[in-house]
C-alpha positions in Angstrom: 70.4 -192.0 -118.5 71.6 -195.6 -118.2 71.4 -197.5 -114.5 75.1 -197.5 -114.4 75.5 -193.7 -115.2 72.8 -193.1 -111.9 74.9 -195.8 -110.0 78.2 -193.9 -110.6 76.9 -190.1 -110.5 79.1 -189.3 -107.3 82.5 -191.0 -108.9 81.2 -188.6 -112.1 81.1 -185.4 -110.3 83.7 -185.9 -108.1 86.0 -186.6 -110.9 84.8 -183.6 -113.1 85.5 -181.4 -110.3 88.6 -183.0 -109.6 89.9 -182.7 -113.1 88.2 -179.5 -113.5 89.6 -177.6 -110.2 93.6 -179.1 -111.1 93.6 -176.6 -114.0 92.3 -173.3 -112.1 95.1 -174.4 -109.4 97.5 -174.5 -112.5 96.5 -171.0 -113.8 96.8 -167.9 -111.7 92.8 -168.0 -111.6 91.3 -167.5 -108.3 87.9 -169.3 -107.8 85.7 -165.9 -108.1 86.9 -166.0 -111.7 86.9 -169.0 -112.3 83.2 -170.2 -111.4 81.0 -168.6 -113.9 83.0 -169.3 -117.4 83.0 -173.3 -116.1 79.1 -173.2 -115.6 79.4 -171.5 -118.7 80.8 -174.5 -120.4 78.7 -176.9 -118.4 75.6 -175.3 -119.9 77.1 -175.0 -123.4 78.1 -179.0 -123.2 73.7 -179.6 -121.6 72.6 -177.3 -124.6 74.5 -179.2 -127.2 73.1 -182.4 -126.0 69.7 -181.1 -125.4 69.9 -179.6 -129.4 71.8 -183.6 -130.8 68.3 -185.2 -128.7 65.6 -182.6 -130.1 67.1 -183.1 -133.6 67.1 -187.2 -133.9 63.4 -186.6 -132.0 62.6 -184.1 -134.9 64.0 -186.7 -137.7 62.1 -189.5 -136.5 59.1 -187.5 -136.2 59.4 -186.6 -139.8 60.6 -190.1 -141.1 57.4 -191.1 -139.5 55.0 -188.5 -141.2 54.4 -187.1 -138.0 55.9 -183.4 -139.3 56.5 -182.6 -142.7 59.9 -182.0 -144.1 60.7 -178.4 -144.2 62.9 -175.7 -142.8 63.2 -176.4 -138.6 62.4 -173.3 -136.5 62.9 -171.9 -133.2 59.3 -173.5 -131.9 60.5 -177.3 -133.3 63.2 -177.0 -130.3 61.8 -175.1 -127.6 58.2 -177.6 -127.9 61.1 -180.3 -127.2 62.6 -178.3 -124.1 65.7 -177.2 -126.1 67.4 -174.4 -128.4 68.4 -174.2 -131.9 71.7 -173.8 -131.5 73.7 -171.6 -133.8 76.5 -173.6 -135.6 79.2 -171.7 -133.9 77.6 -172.6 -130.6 77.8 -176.4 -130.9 80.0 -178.2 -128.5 81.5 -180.1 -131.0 82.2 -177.2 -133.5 84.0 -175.4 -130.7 86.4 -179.0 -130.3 87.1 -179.2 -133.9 88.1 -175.2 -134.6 92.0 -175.4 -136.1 95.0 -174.7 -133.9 95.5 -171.7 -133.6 91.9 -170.3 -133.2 91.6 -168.3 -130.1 89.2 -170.4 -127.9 88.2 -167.3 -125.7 86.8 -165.5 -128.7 84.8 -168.8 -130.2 83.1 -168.9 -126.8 82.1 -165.7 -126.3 80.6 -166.1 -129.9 78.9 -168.6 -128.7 77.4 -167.2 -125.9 76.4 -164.5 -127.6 74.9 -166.1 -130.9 72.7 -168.3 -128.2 71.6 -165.4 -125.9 70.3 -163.8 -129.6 67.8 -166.9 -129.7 67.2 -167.5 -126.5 65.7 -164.0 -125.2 65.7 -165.3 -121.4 69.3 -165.5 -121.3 69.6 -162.4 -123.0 72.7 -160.7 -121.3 73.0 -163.6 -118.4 75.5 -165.8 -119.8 79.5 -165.8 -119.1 81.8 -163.7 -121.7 84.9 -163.5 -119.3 86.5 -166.6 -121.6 89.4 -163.7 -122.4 91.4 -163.9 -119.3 91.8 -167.9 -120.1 94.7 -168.9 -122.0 93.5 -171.3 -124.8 94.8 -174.4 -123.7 92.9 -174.1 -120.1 89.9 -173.6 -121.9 90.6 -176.8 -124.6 91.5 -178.7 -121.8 87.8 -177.7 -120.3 86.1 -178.5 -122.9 87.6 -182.1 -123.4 87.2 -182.2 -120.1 82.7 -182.3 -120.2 83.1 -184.4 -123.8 83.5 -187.8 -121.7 81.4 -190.2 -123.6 79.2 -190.3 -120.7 78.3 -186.8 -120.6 78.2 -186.5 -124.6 75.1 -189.3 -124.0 73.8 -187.7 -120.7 70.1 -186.7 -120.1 68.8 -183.4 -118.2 68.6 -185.2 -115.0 72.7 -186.0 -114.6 73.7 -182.5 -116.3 71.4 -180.8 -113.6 72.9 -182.7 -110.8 76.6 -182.0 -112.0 75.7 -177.8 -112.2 74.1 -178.0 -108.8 77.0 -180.4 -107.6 79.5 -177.4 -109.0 77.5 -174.4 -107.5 78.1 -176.8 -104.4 82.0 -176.7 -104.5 82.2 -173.3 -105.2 79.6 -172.0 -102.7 82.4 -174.2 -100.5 85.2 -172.2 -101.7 83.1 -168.9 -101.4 83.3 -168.2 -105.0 80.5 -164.8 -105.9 79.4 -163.5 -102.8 80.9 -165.3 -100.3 79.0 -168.6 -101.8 75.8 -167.1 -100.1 73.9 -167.7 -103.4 73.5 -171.2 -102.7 71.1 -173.0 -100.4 72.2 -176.9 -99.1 69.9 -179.4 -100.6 69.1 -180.9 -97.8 67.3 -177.7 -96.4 65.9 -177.2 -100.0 64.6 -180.4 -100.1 63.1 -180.2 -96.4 61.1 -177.5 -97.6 59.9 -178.6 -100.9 58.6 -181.8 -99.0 56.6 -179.7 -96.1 54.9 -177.2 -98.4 54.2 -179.6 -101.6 55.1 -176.8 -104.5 53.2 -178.7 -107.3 50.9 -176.1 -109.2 50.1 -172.0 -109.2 52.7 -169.7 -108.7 55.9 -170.6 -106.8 57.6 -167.3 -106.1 61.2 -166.9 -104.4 62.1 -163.4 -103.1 65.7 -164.2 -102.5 66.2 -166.7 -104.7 69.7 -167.0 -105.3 71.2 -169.6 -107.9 67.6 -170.9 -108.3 67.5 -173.4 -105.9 64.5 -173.5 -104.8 62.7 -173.9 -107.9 64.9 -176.7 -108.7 64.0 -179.0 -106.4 60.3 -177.6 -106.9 60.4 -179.3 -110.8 62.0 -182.5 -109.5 59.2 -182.9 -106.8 56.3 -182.3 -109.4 58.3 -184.5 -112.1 58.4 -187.5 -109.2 54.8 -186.9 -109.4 55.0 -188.1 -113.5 53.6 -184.2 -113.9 55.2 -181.5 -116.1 56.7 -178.5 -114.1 56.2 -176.3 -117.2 52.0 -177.1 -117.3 52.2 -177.1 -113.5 53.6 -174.0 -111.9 55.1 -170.3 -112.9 58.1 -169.1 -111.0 59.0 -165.9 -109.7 62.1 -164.6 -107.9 63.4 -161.6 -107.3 67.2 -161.5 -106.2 69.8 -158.2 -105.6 73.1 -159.4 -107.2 73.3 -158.9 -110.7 75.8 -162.0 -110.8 73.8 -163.8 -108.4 70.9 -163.9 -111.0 72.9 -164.6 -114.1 73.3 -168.5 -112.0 69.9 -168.9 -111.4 69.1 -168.4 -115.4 71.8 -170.6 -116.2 70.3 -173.4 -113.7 67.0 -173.0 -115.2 67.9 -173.8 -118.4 70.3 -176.3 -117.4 67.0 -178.2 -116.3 65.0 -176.9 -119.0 62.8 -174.7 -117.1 61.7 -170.8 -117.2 61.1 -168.5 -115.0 60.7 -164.6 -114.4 63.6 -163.5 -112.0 64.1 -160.1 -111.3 66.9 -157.5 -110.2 65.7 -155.9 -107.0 66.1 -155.5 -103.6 62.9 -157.5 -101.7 63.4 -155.1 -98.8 62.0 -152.0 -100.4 61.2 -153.2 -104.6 58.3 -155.3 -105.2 59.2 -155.6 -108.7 56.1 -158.9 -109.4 52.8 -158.1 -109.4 51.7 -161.4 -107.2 51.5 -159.6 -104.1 48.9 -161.7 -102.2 48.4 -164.5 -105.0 51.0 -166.8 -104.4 50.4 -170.4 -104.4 54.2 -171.5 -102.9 56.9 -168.3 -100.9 60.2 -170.2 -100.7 63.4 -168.8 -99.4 66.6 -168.5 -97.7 66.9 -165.2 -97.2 69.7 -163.3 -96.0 70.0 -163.3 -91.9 70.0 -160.4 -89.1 70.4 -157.8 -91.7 70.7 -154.1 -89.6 70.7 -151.9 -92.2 67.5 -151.7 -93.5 65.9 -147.7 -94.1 63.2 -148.3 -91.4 61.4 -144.8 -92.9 61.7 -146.5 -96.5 59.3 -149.6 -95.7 57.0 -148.4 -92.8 54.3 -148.1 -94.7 54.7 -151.4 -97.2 51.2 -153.1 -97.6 53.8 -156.2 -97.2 54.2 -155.5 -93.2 50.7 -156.2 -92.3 52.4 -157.0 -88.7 54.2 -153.7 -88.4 57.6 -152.8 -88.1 59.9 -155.5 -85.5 61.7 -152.0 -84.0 63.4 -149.4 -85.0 67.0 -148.2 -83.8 67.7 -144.5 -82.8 69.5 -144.5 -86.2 66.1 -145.0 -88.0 67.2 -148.6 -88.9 65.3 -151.7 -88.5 67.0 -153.4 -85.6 66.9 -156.6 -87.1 65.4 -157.8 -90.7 64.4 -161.2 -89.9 61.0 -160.2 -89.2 60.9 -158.4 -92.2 61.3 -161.1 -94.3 58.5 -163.4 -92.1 56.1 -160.4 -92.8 56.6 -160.2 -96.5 56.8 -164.2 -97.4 53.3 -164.3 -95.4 51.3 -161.4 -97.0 52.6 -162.6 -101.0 50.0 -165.8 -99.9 47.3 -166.4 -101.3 44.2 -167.3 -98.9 45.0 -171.2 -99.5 48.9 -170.4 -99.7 51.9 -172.4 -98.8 55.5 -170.7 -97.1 58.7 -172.7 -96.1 61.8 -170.5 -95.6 65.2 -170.8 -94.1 65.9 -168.4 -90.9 68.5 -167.3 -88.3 67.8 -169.7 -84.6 68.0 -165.8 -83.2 64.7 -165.0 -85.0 62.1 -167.7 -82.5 63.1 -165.8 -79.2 63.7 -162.3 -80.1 62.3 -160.0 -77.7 60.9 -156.4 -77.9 59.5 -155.6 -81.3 60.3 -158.8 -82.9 58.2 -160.7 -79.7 55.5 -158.6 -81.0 55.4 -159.0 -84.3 55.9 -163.1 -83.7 52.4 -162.9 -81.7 51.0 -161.2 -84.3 52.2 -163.7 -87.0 51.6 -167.3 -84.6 47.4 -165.4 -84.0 46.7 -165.8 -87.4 47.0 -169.9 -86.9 49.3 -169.9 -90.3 52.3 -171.0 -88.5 52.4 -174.8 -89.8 55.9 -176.7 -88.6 58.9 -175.1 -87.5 62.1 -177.3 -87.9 65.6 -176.6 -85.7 68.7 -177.6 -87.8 72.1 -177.8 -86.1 74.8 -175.8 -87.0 77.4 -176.9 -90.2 74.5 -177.4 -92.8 76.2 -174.5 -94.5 79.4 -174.5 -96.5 80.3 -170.8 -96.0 78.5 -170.0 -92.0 78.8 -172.3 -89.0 75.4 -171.0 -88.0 72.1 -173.3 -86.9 68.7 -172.4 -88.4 65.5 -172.9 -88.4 63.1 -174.0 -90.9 59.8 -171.9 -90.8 56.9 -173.1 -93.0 53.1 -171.2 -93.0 49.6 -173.0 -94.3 47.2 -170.3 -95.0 44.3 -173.0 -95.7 45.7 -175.2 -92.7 42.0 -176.9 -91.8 39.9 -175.3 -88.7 41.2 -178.6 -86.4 44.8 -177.4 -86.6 44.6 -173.9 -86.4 45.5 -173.8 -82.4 48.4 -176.1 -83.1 51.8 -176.3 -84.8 54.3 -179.1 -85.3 57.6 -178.3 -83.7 60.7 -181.0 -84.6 63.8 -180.9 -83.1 66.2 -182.7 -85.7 69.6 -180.9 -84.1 70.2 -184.7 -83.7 69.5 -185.6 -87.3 72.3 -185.2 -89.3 75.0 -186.9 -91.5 78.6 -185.6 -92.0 79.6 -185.1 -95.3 83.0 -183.9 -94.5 84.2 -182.7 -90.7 83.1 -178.9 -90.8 79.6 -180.2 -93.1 76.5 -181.9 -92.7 73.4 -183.0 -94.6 70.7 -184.8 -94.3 70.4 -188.7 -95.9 67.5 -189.2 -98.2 66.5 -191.9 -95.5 66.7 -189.1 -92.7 64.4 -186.4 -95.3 61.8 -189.2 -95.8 61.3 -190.0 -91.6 61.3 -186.5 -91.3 58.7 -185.6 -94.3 56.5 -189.0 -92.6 56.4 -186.8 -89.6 54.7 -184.1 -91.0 52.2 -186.6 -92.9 50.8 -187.6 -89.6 50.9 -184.8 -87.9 48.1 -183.4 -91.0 46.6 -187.1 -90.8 48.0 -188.6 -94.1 48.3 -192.2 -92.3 48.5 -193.7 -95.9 51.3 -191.8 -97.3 53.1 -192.9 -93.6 52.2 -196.7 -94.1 53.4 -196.8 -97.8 56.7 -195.5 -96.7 56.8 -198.3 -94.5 55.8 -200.5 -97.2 58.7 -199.3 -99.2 61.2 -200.0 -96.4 59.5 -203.4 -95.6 59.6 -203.9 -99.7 63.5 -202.7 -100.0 64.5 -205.0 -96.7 62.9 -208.1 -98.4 64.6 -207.5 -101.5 67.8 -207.3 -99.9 67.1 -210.3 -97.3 66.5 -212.4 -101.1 69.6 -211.4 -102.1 71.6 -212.5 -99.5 71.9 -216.5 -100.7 73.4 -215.6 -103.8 75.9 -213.6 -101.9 76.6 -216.0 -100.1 76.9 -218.5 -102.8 79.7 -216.3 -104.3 81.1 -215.9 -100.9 81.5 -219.6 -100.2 82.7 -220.2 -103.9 85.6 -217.6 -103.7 86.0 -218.9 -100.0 86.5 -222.3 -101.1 88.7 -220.9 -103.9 91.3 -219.2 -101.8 91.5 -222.4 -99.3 92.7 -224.6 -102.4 95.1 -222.7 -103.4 96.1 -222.1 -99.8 96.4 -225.9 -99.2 98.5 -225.7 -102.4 100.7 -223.6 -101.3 101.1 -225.0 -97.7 102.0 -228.5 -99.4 104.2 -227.1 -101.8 106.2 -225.7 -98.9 106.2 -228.6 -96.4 109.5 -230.0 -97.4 111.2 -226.6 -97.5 114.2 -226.2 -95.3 114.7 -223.1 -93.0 118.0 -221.9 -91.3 117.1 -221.4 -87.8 120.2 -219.9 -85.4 122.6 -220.9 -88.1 120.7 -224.7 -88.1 118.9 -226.0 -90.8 115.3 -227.1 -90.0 112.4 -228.5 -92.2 110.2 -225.4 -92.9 107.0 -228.4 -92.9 
């Protein structure tokens, strides 16, 4: 993608939206229904250009004698992270189908005839096309065929689906927008724990999040998230699921994500080798079948309490429990979870000595509250280091950043990527990584200079257009000097 297309990707997704939102408000959609057939059409519009950027890549390859000329196959595309789309599944056959043609039926084709190659997406991507009327859904499509999204890479069409999960997690769209985790907090914990090789598994994993920002951290790194790291999630919505899929291959990744319910299905077998446990689990869940789970190998702490109702008081502690045991002995956690869960008493106190004795517990961060679009709530950040070094065992980082914080909009907050990077240097010298601290420093001291150097040719335009606008001021003042004025009915020189 071009510099200018990176320095304009806010005006870009705020005007897709925009544009995008005015014709659910003009249909009698609500946004439930509406949010999966748009990501729908946002992945259709990344697949076409994934499939127009494998094929010239395949043509030069073959103009070049690097591959011989024969019949392409699934394996040509998929080598070059992409599908071989079916005809009827092109973006820009869908545009150029005659009046007439029902649109809901093309895309559902579509959909279809890719989830028949693709087996990943087998059954995971939207088919409720037949409730739109078909100019909605031609005025969506032209709507992702700008020219700069018909020539965008992986990196902008991943930002615009994460940017739309965003706006309708905002609106609580499926689930009471619950599916999607800020990411700020995302990135907070993908900086702590370091997910760049092994298994990285997410046990409430949402739309996918987590392994997201896990691919852009190792691709920072110039490495390859595919040769690097195998995801796992599990996640309990059905729907919930179908999002995540879609926002894997948006970014041209895989991963094995699961139907189940983490509180009593262990549907991975991983238990105990995990490289990376990420998640934002659900909070103070009271519901949980306490005679179900007493005896899961994944509550080597034992159970938090247990109501006269044979209910799990509280299933925070649950959650701590099973993200520790999936570690492996050298194993990584960072999660998100409820403020309540740090100083609750009884069973949970318990459990917490239990879990801060093993010497795991690595940095605890406190977030204020409006970091979420759909809960008020603060949280905590919790993140565990298995092979933490004998030195640091006794001792865990604790930050306070309720103070850190920018405002996105009055009821939401975020972190700046300034704010993540002081807070990320933190952690380096807290585990002793002085370089990594003085090279940030470098970069700031690097960025100020280069901004200090530009400041004379500012100025120089400054001055110029100052000098400019004082010309023709002049101009004007002595083109007015021997004006007359009627002053109280008397006529005065205006000069």
């Amino acid at each position: 993608m071009s510099h200018n297309a990176f320095k304009n990707i806010e005006q870009i997704e705020s005007s897709l939206w925009e544009a995008a939102d005015q014709l659910r408000a003009n249909s009698k959609l609500t946004s439930s229904e509406y949010c999966m057939p748009v990501l729908g059409v946002i992945f259709l519009r990344h697949a076409g250009n994934r499939y127009e950027k494998a094929l010239a890549q395949i043509k030069t390859d073959q103009a070049s004698g690097k591959m011989p000329n024969r019949p392409l196959v699934k394996g040509d595309f998929i080598k070059r992270r992409s599908l071989l789309l079916p005809e009827n599944a092109r973006y820009d056959y869908l545009l150029k189908l005659p009046t007439g043609t029902s649109l809901g039926t093309a895309l559902i084709e579509a959909m279809n005839a890719i989830e028949e190659e693709f087996e990943p997406l087998r059954g995971q991507l939207p088919k409720e096309y037949g409730q739109f009327d078909d100019t909605l859904l031609e005025n969506l499509l032209r709507t992702f065929d700008l020219e700069v999204i018909r020539t965008a890479s992986g990196d902008l069409f991943g930002r615009i689906y994460e940017y739309f999960l965003m706006k309708f997690a905002m609106q609580g769209a499926q689930d009471n927008g619950e599916f999607f985790t800020p990411p700020s907090l995302v990135q907070t914990i993908v900086n702590v724990i370091e997910p760049d090789h092994g298994v990285v598994f997410d046990p409430a994993c949402g739309s996918g999040g987590m392994f997201v920002q896990s691919s852009h951290f190792i691709e920072r790194k110039g490495l390859d998230t595919s040769h690097k790291v195998t995801f796992y999630g599990q996640e309990k919505t059905g729907t919930t699921i179908r999002l995540a899929k879609m926002n894997l291959a948006v970014h041209g990744l895989e991963g094995d994500i699961r139907e189940a319910n983490t509180f009593y299905e262990d549907v991975h077998p991983i238990f105990g080798q995990c490289d990376f446990v990420m998640a934002n689990p659900p909070f103070n869940v009271d519901m949980v079948d306490a005679e179900k789970v007493k005896d899961d190998r994944r509550l080597p702490f034992g159970l938090p309490g247990v109501n006269k109702a044979k209910k799990v008081s509280n299933g925070n502690y649950l959650w701590i429990s099973f993200f520790h045991s999936y570690l492996s002995d050298k194993g990584r956690a960072g999660f998100v979870m409820s403020s309540q869960a740090s100083s609750g008493g009884h069973g949970e106190a318990e459990v917490r000595r239990k879990v801060v004795e093993t010497g795991d517990v690595d940095v605890m961060i406190s977030i204020r509250s409006n970091f979420f679009y759909t809960r008020t709530v603060p949280c905590e950040l919790w993140h565990f280091d298995k092979g933490k070094p004998e030195e640091r065992r006794d001792q865990v980082l604790m930050l306070d950043a309720r103070n850190i914080y920018r405002k996105v909009t009055r009821k939401i907050y975020d972190f700046s990527l300034e704010q993540l990077a002081n807070l990320t240097a933190i952690v380096w010298l807290y585990r002793g990584e002085k370089a990594r601290f003085l090279s940030l420093v470098e970069e700031y001291f690097r960025r100020l200079c280069a901004e200090i150097a530009a400041i004379p040719l500012e100025l120089e335009v400054f001055e110029a257009t100052l000098a400019a606008l004082r010309k023709k001021f002049a101009a004007f003042a002595d083109s007015v000097k021997d004006l007359d004025v009627i002053t109280d009915g008397q006529r005065q020189p205006l000069g």
